[in-house]
C-alpha positions as CSV (number, residue, x, y, z in Angstrom):
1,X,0.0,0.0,0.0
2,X,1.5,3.7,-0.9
3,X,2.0,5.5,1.9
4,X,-0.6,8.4,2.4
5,X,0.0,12.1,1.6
6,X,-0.2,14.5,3.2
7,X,-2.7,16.3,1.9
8,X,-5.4,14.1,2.0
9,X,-7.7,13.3,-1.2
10,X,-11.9,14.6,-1.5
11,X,-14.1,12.7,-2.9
12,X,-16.8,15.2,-4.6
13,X,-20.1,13.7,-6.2
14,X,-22.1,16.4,-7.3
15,X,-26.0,15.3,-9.1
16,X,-27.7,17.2,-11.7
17,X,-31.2,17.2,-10.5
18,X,-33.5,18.5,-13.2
19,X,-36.4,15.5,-14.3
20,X,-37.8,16.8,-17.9
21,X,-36.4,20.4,-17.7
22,X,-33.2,18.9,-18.5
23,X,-34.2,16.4,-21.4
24,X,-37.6,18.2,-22.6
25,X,-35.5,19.2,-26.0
26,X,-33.7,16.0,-26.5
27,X,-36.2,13.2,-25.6
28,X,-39.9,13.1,-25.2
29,X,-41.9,11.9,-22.5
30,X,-42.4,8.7,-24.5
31,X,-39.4,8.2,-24.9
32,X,-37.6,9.1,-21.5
33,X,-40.7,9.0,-19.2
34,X,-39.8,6.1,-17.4
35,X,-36.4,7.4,-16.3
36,X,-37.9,10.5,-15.1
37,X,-40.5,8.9,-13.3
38,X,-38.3,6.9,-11.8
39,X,-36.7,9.9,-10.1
40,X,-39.6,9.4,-7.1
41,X,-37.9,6.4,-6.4
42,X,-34.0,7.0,-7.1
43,X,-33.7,10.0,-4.4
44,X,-34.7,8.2,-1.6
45,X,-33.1,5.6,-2.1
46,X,-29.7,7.8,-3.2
47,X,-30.3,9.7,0.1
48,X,-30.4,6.1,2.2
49,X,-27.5,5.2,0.9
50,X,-25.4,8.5,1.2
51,X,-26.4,9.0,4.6
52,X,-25.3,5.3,5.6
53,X,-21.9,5.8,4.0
54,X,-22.0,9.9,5.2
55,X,-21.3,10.7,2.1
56,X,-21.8,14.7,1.1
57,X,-23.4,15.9,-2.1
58,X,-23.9,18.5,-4.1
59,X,-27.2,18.8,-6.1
60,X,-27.1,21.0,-8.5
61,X,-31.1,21.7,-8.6
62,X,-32.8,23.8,-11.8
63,X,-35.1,26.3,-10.1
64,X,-37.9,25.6,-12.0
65,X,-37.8,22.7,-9.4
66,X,-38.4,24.4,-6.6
67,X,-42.3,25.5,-7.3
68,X,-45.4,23.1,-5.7
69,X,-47.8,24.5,-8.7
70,X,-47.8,26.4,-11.7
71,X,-49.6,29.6,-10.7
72,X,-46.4,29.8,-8.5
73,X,-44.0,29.1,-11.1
74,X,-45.3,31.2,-13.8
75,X,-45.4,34.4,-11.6
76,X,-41.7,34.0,-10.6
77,X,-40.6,33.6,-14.2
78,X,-37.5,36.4,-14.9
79,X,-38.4,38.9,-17.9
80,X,-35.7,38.5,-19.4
81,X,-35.1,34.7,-21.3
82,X,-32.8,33.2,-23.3
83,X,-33.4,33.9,-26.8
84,X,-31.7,31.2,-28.5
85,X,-31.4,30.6,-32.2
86,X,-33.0,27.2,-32.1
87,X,-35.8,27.9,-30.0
88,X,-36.7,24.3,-28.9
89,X,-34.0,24.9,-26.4
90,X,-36.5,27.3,-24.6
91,X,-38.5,25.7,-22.0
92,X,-40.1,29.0,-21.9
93,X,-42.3,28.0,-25.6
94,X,-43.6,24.9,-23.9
95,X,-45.0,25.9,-20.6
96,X,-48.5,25.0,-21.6
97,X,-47.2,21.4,-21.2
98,X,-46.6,21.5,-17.3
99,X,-49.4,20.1,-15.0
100,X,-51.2,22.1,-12.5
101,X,-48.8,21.0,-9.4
102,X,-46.2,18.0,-8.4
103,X,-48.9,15.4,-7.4
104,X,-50.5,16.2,-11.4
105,X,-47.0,16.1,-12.8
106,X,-44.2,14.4,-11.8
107,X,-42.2,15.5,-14.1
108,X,-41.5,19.6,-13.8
109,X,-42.4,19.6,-10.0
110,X,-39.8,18.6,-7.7
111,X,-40.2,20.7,-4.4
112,X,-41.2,17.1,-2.4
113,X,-38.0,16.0,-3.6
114,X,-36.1,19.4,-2.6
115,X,-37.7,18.6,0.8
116,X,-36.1,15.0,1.5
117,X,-32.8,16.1,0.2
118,X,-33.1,19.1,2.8
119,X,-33.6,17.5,5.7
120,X,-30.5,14.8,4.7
121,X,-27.7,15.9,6.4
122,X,-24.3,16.7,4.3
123,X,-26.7,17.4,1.1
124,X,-25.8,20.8,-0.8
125,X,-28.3,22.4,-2.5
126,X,-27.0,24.1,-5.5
127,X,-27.6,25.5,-8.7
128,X,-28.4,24.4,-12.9
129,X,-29.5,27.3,-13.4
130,X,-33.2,28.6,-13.4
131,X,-34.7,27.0,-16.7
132,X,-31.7,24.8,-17.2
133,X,-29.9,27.7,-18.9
134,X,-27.6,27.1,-22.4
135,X,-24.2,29.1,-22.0
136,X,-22.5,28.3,-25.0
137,X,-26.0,27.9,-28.0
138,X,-26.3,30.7,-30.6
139,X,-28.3,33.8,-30.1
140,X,-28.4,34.4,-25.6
141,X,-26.3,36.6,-24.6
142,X,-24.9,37.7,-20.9
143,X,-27.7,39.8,-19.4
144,X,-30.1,36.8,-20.1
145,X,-27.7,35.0,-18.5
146,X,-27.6,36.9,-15.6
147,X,-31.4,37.1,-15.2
148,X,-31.3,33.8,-15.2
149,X,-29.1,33.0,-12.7
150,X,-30.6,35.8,-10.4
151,X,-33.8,34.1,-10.8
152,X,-32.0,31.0,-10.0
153,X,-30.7,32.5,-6.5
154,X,-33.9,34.6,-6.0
155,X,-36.5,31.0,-5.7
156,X,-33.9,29.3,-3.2
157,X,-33.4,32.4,-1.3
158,X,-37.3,32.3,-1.0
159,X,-37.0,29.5,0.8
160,X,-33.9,30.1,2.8
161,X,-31.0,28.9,0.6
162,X,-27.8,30.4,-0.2
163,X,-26.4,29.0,-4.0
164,X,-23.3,28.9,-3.9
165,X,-22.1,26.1,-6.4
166,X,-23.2,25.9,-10.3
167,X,-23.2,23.0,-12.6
168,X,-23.8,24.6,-16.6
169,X,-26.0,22.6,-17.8
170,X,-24.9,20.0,-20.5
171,X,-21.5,21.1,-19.3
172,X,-21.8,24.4,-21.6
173,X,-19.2,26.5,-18.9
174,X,-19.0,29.9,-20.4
175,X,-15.8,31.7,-19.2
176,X,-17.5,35.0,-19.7
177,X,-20.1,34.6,-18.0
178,X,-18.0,33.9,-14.9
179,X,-17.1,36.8,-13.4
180,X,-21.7,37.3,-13.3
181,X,-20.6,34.1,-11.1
182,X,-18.7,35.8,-8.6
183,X,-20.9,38.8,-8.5
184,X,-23.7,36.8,-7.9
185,X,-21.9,34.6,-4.8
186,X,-21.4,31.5,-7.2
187,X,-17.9,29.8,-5.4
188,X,-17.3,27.2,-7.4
189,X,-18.6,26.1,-10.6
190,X,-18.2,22.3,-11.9
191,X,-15.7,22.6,-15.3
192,X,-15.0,19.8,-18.0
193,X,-12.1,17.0,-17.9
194,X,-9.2,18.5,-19.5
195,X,-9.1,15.7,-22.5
196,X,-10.3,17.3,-25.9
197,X,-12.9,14.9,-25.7
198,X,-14.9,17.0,-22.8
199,X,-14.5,19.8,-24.4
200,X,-17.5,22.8,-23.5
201,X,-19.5,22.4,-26.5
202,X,-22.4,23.7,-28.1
203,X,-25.1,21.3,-29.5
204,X,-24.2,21.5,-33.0
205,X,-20.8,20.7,-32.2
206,X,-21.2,17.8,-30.7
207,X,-19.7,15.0,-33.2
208,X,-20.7,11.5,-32.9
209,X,-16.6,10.8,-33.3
210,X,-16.3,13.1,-29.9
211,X,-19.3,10.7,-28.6
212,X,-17.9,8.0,-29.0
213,X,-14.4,8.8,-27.7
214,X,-16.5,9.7,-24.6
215,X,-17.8,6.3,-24.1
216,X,-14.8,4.3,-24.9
217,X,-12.9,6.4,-22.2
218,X,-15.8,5.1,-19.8
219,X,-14.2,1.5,-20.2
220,X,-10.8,2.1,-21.0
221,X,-8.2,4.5,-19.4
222,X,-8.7,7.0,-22.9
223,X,-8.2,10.6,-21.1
224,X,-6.5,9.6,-17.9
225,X,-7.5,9.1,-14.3
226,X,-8.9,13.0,-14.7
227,X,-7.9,14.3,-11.1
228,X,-7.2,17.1,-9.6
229,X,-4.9,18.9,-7.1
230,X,-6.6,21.9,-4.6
231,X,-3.8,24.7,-5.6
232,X,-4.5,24.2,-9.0
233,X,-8.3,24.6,-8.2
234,X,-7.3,27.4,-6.0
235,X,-5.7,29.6,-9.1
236,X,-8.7,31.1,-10.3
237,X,-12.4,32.3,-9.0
238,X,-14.8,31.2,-9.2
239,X,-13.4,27.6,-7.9
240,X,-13.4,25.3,-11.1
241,X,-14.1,21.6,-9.4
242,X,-13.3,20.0,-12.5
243,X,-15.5,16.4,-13.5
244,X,-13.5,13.6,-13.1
245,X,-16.2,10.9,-14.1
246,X,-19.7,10.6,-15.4
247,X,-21.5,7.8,-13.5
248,X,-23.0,5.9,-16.3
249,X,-26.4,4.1,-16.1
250,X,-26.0,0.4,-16.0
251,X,-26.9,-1.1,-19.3
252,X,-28.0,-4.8,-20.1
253,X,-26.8,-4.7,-23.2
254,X,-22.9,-3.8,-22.1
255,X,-23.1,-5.9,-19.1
256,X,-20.4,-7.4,-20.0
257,X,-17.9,-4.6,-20.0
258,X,-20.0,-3.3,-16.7
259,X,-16.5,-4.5,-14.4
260,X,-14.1,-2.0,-16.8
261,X,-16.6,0.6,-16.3
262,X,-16.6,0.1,-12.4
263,X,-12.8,-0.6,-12.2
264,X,-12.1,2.7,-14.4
265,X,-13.7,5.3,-11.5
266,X,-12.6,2.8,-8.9
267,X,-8.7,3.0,-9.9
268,X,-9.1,7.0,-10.4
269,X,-10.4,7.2,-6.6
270,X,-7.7,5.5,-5.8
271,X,-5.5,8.1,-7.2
272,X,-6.6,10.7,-5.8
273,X,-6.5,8.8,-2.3
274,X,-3.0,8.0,-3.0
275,X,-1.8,11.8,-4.0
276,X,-4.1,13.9,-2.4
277,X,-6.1,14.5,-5.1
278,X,-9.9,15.8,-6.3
279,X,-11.5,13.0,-7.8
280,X,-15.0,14.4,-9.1
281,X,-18.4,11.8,-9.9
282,X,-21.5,12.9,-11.5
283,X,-24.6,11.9,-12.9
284,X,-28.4,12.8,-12.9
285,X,-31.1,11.2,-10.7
286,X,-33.0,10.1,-13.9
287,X,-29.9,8.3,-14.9
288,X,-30.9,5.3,-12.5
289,X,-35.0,6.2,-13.2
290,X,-34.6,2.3,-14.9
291,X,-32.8,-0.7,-13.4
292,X,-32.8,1.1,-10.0
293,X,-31.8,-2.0,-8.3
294,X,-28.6,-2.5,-10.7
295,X,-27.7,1.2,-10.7
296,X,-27.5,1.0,-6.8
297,X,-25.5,-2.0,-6.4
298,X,-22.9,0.0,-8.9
299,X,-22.9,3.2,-6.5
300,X,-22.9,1.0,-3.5
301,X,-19.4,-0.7,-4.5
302,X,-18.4,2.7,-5.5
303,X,-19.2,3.9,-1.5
304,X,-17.4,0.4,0.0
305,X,-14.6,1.3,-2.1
306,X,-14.8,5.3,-0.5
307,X,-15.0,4.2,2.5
308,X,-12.1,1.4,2.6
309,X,-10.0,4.6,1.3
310,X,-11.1,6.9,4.1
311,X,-9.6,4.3,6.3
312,X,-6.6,3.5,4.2
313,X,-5.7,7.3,3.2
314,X,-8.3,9.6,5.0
315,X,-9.9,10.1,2.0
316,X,-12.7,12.8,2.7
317,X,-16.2,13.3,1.1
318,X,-16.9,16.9,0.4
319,X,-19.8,18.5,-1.4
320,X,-18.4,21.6,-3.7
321,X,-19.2,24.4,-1.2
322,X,-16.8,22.7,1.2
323,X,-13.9,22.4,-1.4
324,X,-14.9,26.2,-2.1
325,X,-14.6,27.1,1.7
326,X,-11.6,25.1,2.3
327,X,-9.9,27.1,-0.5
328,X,-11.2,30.3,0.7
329,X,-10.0,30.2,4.2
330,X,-6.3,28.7,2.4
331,X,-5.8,31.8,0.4
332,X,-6.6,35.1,-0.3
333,X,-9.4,35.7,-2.7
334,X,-7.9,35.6,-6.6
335,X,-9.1,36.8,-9.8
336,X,-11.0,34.9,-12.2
337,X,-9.1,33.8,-15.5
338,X,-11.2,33.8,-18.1
């Protein structure tokens, strides 16, 4: 066994919690309805398990999630809404499609969820924006942006929370927009492995060559064990947490390559164990909306092997905000680098 460093490794899982607002321009309920459906069931029993292995997590929670009905959700709406070029990435042009209140629609509603993850302890609510917000797509520009966000900060603050970690959604970070970030008391944001392969993207540009490199480097070591070290995190502001891994749903039909998925986030925990570095895992709740059971026995060897590092290394679970605090009280406050 290596000996341990000294600065002991974190272990960051951070979930983007979103249901249909996140897919609603990809997939259609017919499609995808049993996955988010499924999200009733995956949060409680994500919740069980993280509190059993006191595991911290960030969940980075689209605003629109927040409202029990949609008289309440349509008077909070900002003004000001991204105008994209393709507009079916507006949520905004398909309201007429969200049920009355959570009970009537599982599928936009989420505040019973927001609840259970509240009252979890070492859960960090966070932010995905307000409408699941593009940064990178044609045609929306800053200011929408920064409605967006303000809207974002303005529901949770309603209900006494403080955002202070962002996760852009489909991984679209926009340096530009970081510096509204910091204004706005974002921390720490979640950035993109370094590999060319994760590179921020815009829909268009997404290539089914760049796909596909991304899911061969879920089996096989492609980009590297992706970890991180805390003073390069510390170098600019807000606090880029960079992705290590995306937790992919288990899948019948690559069951048999389901051991070099495991074994691939499994040896880059160990890493960062070993050298005292960030290792970063995320996925959506919908994710495991089908084959709950399997998806669970996955993240459940993924917590035994957590928790045999915290007692071989001191390996530490911490949600973003606490790798954003850490750093904070560490050094003084820098400048962002765009």
């Amino acid at each position: 066994m290596e000996k341990k460093s000294k600065e002991p490794g974190r272990f960051v899982i951070s979930l983007d919690f979103e249901i249909n607002w996140g897919v609603r321009d990809q997939q259609t309920l017919a499609q995808y309805g049993a996955n988010l459906r499924g999200v009733r069931q995956v949060v409680p029993a994500l919740l069980t398990l993280f509190q059993e292995y006191s595991l911290r997590v960030t969940w980075a929670t689209v605003g629109l999630l927040f409202f029990e009905d949609k008289k309440t959700l349509l008077e909070n709406l900002p003004t000001v809404r991204p105008q994209y070029a393709d507009s079916n990435l507006s949520p905004y042009l398909a309201l007429d499609v969200v049920g009355e209140d959570e009970e009537n629609d599982p599928y936009h509603f989420g505040s019973s969820l927001i609840a259970q993850i509240r009252q979890t302890p070492g859960q960090e609510m966070a932010t995905h924006t307000f409408c699941h917000y593009y940064c990178l797509e044609r045609g929306q520009t800053a200011e929408e942006f920064r409605a967006d966000l303000e809207a974002a900060i303005r529901v949770a603050r309603n209900q006494g929370l403080e955002m202070r970690s962002l996760v852009f959604p489909r991984n679209q970070a926009n340096p530009a927009y970081l510096p509204i970030c910091a204004e706005l008391g974002i921390t720490s944001y979640r950035g993109n492995e370094a590999s060319w392969i994760y590179k921020e993207r815009t829909e268009e540009q997404q290539s089914l060559y760049k796909r596909g490199a991304r899911l061969l480097d879920a089996y096989l070591n492609v980009s590297g064990h992706n970890c991180y070290a805390l003073a390069d995190i510390a170098k600019t502001f807000p606090y880029n947490i960079p992705a290590s891994r995306f937790l992919r749903p288990w899948s019948g039909r690559l069951q048999a390559l389901e051991q070099l998925r495991l074994s691939r986030i499994l040896s880059g925990m160990t890493h960062a164990a070993q050298h005292g570095l960030v290792f970063h895992l995320w996925w959506h709740p919908h994710n495991f909306g089908v084959n709950l059971s399997q998806n669970m026995a996955v993240l459940r060897r993924i917590a035994d092997h957590y928790q045999a590092l915290h007692k071989a290394y001191g390996f530490e679970s911490q949600t973003m905000a606490d790798v954003a605090e850490l750093l904070q009280a560490r050094t003084s406050h820098p400048t962002t680098v765009a």
